[in-house]
N, C-alpha and C positions, 0 to 999 in steps of 0.2 A: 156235706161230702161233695166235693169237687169230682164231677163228671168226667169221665177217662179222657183227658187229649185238652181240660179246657182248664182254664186257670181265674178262678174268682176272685174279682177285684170290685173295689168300692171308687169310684169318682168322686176328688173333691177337687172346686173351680171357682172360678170368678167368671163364670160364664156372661158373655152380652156386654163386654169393654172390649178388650181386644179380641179381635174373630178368631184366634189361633185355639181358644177354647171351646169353638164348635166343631171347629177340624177335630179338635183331637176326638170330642164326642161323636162324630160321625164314625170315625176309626174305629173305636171301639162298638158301635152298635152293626159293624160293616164287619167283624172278626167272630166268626162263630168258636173263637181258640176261648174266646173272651167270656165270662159270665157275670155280666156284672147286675151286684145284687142291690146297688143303691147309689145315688146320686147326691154327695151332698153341698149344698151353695153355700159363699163366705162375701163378705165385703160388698160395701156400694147395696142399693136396698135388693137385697134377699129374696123378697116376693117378685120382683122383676126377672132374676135371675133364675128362681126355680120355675118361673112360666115359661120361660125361653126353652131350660132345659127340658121341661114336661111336653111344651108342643114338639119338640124334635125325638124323644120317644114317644109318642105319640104315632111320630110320623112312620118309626121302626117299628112299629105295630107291639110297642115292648109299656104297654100302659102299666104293666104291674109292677112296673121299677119306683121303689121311694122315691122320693125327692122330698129333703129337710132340709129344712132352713138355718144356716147357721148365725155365726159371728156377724153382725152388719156394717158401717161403717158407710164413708161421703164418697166411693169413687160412683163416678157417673155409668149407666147403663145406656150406652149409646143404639144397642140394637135392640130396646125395647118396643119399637114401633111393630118390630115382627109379629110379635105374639101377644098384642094386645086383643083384648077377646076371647082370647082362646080358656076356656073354661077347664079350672086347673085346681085341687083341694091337695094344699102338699103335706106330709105325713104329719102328726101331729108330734111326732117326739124331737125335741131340738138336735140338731145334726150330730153336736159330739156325742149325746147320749145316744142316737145311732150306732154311731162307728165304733163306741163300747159295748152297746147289746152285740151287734154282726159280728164285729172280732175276737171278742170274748167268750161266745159261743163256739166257735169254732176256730181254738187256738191253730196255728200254723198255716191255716188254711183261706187265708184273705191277705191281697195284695191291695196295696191302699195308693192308690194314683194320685198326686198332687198336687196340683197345676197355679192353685192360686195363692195368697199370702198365707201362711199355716197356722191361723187363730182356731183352727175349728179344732186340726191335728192336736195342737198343744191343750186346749181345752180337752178334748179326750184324754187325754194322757195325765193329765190334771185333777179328772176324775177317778182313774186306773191306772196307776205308773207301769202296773203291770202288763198293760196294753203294748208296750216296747217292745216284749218278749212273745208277746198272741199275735202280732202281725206277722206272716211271712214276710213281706218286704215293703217298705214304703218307696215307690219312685217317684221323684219328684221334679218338677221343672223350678229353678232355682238358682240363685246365684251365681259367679263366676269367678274362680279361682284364680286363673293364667289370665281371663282374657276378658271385654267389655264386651259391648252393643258394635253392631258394624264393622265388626273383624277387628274394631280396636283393642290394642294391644297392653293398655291398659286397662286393670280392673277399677269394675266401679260396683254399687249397692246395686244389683238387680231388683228388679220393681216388685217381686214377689215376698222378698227378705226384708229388704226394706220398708214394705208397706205395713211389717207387726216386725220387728227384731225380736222384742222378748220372746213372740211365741216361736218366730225361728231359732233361738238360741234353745227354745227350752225342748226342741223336737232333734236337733242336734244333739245335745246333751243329752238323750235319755237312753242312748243305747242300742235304741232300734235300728234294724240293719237299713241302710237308706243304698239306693242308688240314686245318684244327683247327676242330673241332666241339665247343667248349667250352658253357659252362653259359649261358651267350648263345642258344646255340643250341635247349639242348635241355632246360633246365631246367623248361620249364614244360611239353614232354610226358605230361601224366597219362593213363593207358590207364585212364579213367575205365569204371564197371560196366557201360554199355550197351551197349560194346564188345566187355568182357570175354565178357559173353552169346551176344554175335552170332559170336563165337570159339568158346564153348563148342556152341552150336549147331553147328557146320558139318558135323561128324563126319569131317574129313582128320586122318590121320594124327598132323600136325603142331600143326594144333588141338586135336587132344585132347591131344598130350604139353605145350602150354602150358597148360592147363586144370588140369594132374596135376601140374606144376611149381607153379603157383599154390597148391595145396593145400600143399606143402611149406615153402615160402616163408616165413616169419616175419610178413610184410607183407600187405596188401590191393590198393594202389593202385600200380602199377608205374607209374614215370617213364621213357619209353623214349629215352633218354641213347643208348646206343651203336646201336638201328636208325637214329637220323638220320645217324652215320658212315655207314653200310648206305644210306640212302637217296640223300645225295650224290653217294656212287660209280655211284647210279644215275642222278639227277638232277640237278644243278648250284644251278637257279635254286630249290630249294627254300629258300634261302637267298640271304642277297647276301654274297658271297666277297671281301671287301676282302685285297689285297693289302699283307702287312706283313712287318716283322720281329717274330718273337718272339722271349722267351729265357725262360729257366728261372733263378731266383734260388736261392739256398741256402734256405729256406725254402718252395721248391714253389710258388711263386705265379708265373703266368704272365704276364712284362710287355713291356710294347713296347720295341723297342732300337732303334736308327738305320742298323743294319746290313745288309745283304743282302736285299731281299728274297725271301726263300724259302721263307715260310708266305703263306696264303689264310686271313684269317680269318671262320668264320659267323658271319651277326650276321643278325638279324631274320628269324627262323623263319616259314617260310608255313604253320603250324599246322594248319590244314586242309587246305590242301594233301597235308601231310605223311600226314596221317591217313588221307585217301582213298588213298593210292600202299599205304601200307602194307595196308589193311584190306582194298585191290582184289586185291591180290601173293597176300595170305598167305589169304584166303577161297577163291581162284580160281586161282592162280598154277601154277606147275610143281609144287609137292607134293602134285597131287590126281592124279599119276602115281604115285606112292608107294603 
C-alpha cells in the first residue's frame, strides 16, 4: 500500500557509464514524494553496477533497498573506481524475478522507472505477460521520435533501444502504459558548471558522492537524460505528454504506429522548470537525513 502523498516506484539502470544515471538516483532518494522499493541493474558487469548503486543508498541512509542484479552484457563501467571496497551482498533473486514478485504483488500500485537498455523489463514480462497490466506505469528514458542527440533534428537509434531492440520491441509491444522520455525530451539537459558548483558546494552526502563520480567520469558536462524520467514520475506537466503509439523497428529507431494507444510521449521540456525541481530535491530534499 502506497503511503498518502508518495508514489512507489522500482529503479531500473545502467548505473556507472554515463553519470546522468546517478543524477537520476540522487533525485529519487532526494524526493520524499518517491518510495522506492528496489533497484534493479542491467548491462556491462552487473556486480560493478549494483555496488555503485548500493554505496549511494548507503549514503541515503536507505540500506534496506534491494539491489538485483540483472541482464549483463560488454558496456564498460567507467565510475567503478568509486565504490570499490565498498562492502555490498545484492539481493539474491535475479532482477526480473524481482520486478515480477514487487508488481505482481501489488497490481496498480508500482511505477517502474527505466533508464537503461530494457533486457531486464522484457525479461519480466517474459516471465508474466500479465505484468503489462500490474504495472501502474512504466517511465522510461529512451528513444527519440522527432528528434536525435544535440538538438539534432534527425532521429537516430538512442543508445538505450538500440543497445537490446528485441527486448525494446518486446516492452513496447506488450501493452503497458509507458511514458517515453526520449531525446525530445531531454537532450538538451546540460548540468552546465554553475550548477555543478552549487552541487559541489552543499556538503550532503549525496552531493558530494555526485562530485566524486564526476571526477571519474571521462566527460565534463553531464546531459541529465534519465533525471527527467525521475522527474515526470514526479511531475507530469514538466513536459507535454501527447498521447500515441510507438513501436520499435529492427534498427532501434523509435517510430509512430496507428495502433493502440498505449505510450505518453514528452515533448517540449520546461528546462527550467526542470532544473529548479531538481536542484530544489537534490540541494534540500530527503538525503540531508542521510
Amino acid at each position: 500500500m502506497n503511503h498518502a502523498g508518495t508514489k512507489s516506484i522500482i529503479f531500473d539502470t545502467d548505473i556507472g557509464s554515463d553519470i546522468d544515471d546517478a543524477y537520476a538516483l540522487a533525485l529519487i532518494l532526494s524526493s520524499e514524494e518517491l518510495r522506492l522499493e528496489a533497484v534493479t541493474v542491467v548491462s556491462g558487469d552487473v556486480h560493478q553496477r549494483a555496488q555503485i548503486a548500493a554505496k549511494m543508498l548507503h549514503l541515503a541512509g536507505r540500506d534496506e533497498v534491494p539491489v538485483a542484479l540483472g541482464v549483463p552484457g560488454d558496456k564498460g563501467v567507467n565510475q567503478a573506481p568509486w565504490a570499490e571496497g565498498f562492502d555490498h551482498e545484492p539481493d539474491p533473486r535475479p532482477a526480473p524475478e524481482l520486478l515480477v514478485e514487487i508488481i505482481s504483488a501489488r497490481p496498480c500500485e508500482i511505477t517502474l522507472v527505466a533508464v537503461g537498455p530494457l533486457s531486464n523489463v522484457a525479461a519480466a514480462l517474459e516471465l508474466r505477460p500479465e505484468l503489462a497490466q500490474e504495472v501502474a506505469e512504466i517511465v522510461l528514458m529512451g528513444g527519440g521520435v522527432y528528434t536525435g542527440y544535440a538538438r539534432s533534428l534527425e532521429p537516430v537509434p538512442e543508445y538505450n533501444i538500440r543497445a537490446d531492440v528485441s527486448a525494446a520491441q518486446r516492452v513496447f509491444e506488450s501493452g503497458a502504459p509507458i511514458v517515453v522520455a526520449g531525446l525530445e525530451a531531454t537532450a538538451v539537459l546540460q548540468l552546465e558548471r554553475h550548477r555543478q558548483e552549487r552541487m559541489a558546494a552543499c556538503g550532503l552526502p549525496l552531493t558530494k558522492a555526485l562530485t566524486e563520480l564526476l571526477e571519474v567520469w571521462p566527460n565534463e558536462t553531464p546531459t541529465l537524460f534519465d533525471p527527467m524520467a525521475v522527474a515526470l514520475a514526479l511531475d507530469e506537466t514538466l513536459c507535454d505528454l501527447e498521447p500515441t503509439c510507438v513501436r520499435v523497428d529492427d534498427e532501434g529507431l523509435t517510430v509512430l504506429c496507428d495502433d493502440r494507444r498505449t505510450c505518453r510521449l514528452a515533448l517540449r521540456p520546461k528546462v527550467d522548470r526542470f532544473f529548479s525541481l531538481y536542484m530544489d530535491k537534490v540541494l534540500s530534499g530527503a538525503a540531508s537525513a542521510g
